[in-house]
C-alpha positions as CSV (number, residue, x, y, z in Angstrom):
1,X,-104.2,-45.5,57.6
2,X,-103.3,-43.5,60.8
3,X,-100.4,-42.4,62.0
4,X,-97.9,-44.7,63.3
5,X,-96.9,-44.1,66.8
6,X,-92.9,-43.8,67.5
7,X,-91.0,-46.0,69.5
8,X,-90.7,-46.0,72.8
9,X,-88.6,-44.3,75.3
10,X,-86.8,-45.2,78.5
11,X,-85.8,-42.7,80.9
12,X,-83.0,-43.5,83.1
13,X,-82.5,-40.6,86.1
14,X,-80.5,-40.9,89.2
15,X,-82.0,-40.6,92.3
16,X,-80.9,-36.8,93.9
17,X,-78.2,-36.0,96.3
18,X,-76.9,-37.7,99.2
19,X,-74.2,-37.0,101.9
20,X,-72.1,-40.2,100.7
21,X,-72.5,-39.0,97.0
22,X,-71.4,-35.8,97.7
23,X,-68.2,-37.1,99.4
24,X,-67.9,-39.6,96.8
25,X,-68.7,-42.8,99.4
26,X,-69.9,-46.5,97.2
27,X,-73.1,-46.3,98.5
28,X,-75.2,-49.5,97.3
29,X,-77.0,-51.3,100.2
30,X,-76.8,-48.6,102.8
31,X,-80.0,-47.1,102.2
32,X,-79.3,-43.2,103.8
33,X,-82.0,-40.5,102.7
34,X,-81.4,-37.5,100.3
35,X,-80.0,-34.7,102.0
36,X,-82.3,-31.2,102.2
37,X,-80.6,-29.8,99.2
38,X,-81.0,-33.1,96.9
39,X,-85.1,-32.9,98.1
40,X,-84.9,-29.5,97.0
41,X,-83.3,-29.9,93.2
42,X,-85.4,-33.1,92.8
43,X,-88.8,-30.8,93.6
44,X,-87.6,-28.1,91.3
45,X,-86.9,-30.4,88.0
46,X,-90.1,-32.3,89.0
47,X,-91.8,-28.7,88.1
48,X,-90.1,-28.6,85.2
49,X,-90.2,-31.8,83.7
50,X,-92.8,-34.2,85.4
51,X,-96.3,-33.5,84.1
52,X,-99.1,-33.7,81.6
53,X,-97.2,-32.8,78.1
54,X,-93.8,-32.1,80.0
55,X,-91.0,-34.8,79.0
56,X,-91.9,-37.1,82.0
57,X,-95.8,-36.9,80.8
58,X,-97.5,-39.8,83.3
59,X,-100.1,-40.6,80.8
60,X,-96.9,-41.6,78.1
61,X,-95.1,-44.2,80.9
62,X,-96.7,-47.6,80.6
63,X,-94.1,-48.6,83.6
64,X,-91.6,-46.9,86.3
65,X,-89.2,-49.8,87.8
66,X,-87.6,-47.6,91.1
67,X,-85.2,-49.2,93.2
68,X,-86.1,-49.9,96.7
69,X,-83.8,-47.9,98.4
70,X,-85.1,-44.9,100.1
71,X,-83.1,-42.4,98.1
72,X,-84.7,-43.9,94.5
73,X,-88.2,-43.9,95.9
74,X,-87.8,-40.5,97.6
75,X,-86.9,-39.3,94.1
76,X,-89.7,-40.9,92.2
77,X,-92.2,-39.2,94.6
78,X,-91.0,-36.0,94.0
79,X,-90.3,-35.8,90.3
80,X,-94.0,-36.0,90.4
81,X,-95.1,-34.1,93.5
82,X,-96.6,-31.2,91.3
83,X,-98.2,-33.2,88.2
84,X,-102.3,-33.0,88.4
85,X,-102.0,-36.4,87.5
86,X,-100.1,-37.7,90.0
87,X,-97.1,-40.6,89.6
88,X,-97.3,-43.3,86.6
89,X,-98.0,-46.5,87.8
90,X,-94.9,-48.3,89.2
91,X,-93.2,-51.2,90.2
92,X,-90.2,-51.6,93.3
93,X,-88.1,-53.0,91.3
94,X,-84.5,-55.0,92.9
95,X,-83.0,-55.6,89.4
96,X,-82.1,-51.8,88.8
97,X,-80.8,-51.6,92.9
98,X,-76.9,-50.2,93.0
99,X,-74.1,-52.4,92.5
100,X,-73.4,-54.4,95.3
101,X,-70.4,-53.1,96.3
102,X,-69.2,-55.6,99.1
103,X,-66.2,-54.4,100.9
104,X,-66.6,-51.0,98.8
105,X,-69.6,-50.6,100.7
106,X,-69.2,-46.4,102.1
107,X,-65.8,-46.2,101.2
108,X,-64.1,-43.6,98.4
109,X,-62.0,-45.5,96.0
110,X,-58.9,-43.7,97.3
111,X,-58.9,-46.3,100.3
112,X,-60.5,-49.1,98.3
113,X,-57.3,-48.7,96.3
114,X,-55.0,-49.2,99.8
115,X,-56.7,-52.1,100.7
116,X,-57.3,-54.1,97.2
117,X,-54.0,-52.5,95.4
118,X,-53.7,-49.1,93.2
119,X,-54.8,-51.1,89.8
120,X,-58.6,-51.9,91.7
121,X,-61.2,-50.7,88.8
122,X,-64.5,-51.8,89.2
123,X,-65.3,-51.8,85.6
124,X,-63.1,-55.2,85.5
125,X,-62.4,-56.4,88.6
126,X,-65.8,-55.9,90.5
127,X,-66.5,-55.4,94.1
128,X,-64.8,-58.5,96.6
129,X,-68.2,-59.8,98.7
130,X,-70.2,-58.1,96.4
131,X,-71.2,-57.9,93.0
132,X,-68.3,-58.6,89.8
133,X,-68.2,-57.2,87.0
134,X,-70.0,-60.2,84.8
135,X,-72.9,-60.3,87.4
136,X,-73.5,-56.4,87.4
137,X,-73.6,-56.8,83.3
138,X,-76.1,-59.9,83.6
139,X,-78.3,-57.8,85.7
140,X,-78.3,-55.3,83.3
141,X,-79.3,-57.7,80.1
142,X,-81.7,-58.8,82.5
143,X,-83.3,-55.7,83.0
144,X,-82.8,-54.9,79.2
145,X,-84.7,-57.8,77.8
146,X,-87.2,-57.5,80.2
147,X,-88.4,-53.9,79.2
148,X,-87.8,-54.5,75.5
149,X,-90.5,-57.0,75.9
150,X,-92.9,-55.0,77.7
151,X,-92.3,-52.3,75.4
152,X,-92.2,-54.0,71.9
153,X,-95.4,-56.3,73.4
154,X,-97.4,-52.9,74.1
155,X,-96.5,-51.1,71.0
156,X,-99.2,-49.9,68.7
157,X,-102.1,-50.4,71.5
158,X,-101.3,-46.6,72.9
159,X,-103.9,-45.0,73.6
160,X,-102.0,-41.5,72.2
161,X,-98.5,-41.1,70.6
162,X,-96.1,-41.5,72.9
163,X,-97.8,-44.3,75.2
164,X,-96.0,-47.1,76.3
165,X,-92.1,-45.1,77.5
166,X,-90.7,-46.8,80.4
167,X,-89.1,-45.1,83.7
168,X,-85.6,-46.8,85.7
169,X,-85.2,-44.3,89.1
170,X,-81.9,-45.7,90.2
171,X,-78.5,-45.1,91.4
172,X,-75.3,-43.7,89.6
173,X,-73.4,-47.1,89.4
174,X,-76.4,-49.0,87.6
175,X,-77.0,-45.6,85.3
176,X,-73.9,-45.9,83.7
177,X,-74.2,-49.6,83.4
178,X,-77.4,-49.9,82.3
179,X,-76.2,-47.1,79.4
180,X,-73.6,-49.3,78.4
181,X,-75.4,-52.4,78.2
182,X,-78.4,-51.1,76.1
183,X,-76.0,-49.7,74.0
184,X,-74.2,-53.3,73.4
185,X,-71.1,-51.7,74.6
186,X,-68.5,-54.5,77.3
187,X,-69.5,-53.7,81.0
188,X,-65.9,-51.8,81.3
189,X,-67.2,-49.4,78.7
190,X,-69.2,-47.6,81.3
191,X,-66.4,-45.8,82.7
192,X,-67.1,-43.0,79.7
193,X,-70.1,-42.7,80.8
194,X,-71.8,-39.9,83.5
195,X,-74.4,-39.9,85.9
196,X,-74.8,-36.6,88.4
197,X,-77.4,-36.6,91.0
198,X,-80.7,-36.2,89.7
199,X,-79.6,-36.5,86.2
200,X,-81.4,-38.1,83.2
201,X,-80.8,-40.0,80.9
202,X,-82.9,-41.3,77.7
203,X,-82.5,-44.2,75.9
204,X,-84.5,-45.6,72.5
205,X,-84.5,-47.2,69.6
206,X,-83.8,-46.5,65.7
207,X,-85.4,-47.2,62.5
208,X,-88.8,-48.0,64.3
209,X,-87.1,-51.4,64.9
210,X,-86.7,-52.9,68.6
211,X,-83.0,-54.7,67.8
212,X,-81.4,-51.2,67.3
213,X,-81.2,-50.1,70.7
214,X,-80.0,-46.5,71.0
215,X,-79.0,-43.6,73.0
216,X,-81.2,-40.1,72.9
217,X,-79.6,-38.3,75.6
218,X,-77.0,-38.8,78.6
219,X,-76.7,-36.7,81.7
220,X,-79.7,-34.7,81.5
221,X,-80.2,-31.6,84.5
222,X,-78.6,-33.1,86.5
223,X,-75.8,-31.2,89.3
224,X,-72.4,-32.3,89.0
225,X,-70.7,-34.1,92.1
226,X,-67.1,-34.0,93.1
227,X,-66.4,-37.5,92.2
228,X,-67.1,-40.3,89.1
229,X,-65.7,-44.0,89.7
């Protein structure tokens, strides 16, 4: 009897820095580049943790979703820029895109707070012509239920141990939300939650069984930012 391959893994990092992330702007739709700097510290933790046996090894990921926005992809290309073995396979992927954030949209919630009233939280109340809070959760279970599929359907056909972790290259907003949800935690939850520029965070499971969703590790290398929401 050989033996058994773990579970699993999903890796959840943040795309790098940006000039609205450093000021602490709602950036969802706008899709503005990474700034030198965030190219720079993305490259660097690409050396050290993108690569054949590194932590982001592509030969383990069965699946990267990155969101479309230029920032995500920019990321996802150079996490990888220095593996032999180039990116894993992935998918452009709208479901793990940045909350919607409406009339948010490049604004810092100082003055989101003058126009919608001091008690505004997003966690609850949402974003008006955007996303609410209920629709940012769906997403979320969405997303959730669709890579516990792939992953529980792939298990045990790996070619090696390890085979078969999935990779979300997102946005800070849909980090934190995504954490919460796979954790079975209420949308408003997510507020205790962090996600720095080019952090990572790793989800799994427990027990060896797909229903015990868990967390591994939150906020991984990434640089800290002046603001969290």
């Amino acid at each position: 009897m050989g033996k058994p391959t773990r579970l699993p893994r999903i890796f959840v990092v943040r795309h790098g820095e940006t000039e609205w992330s450093l000021s602490g702007q709602h950036t969802g739709l706008t899709d503005i580049p990474l700034t030198a700097h965030g190219e720079e510290t993305i490259r660097a933790l690409g050396k050290r943790i993108a690569g054949p046996g590194k932590i982001l090894d592509p030969s383990h990921i069965k699946l990267a979703f990155v969101s479309p926005r230029q920032r995500a992809q920019k990321t996802f290309q150079l996490l990888f820029e220095s593996s032999p073995t180039g990116t894993p396979e992935y998918k452009l992927e709208e479901g793990v895109r940045e909350w919607e954030y409406g009339v948010a949209e490049g604004k810092v919630t100082k003055d989101i707070r003058k126009e919608l009233g001091e008690s505004w939280d997003i966690w609850t109340d949402g974003c008006p012509e955007g996303e609410s809070a209920k629709e940012m959760s769906d997403r979320c279970d969405r997303m959730i239920e669709k890579i516990v599929e792939l992953t529980s359907a792939h298990h045990g056909q790996e070619d090696s141990e390890g085979h078969g972790d999935v990779l979300i290259v997102s946005h800070g907003h849909f980090s934190r939300c995504f954490l919460t949800r796979w954790a079975g935690l209420n949308l408003s939850q997510g507020r205790i939650f962090v996600a720095d520029a080019g952090a990572m965070s790793i989800c799994g499971f427990q027990h060896r069984n797909f229903d015990e969703r868990s967390l591994l590790g939150l906020n991984l290398f990434g640089s800290i930012e002046t603001e969290q929401q």
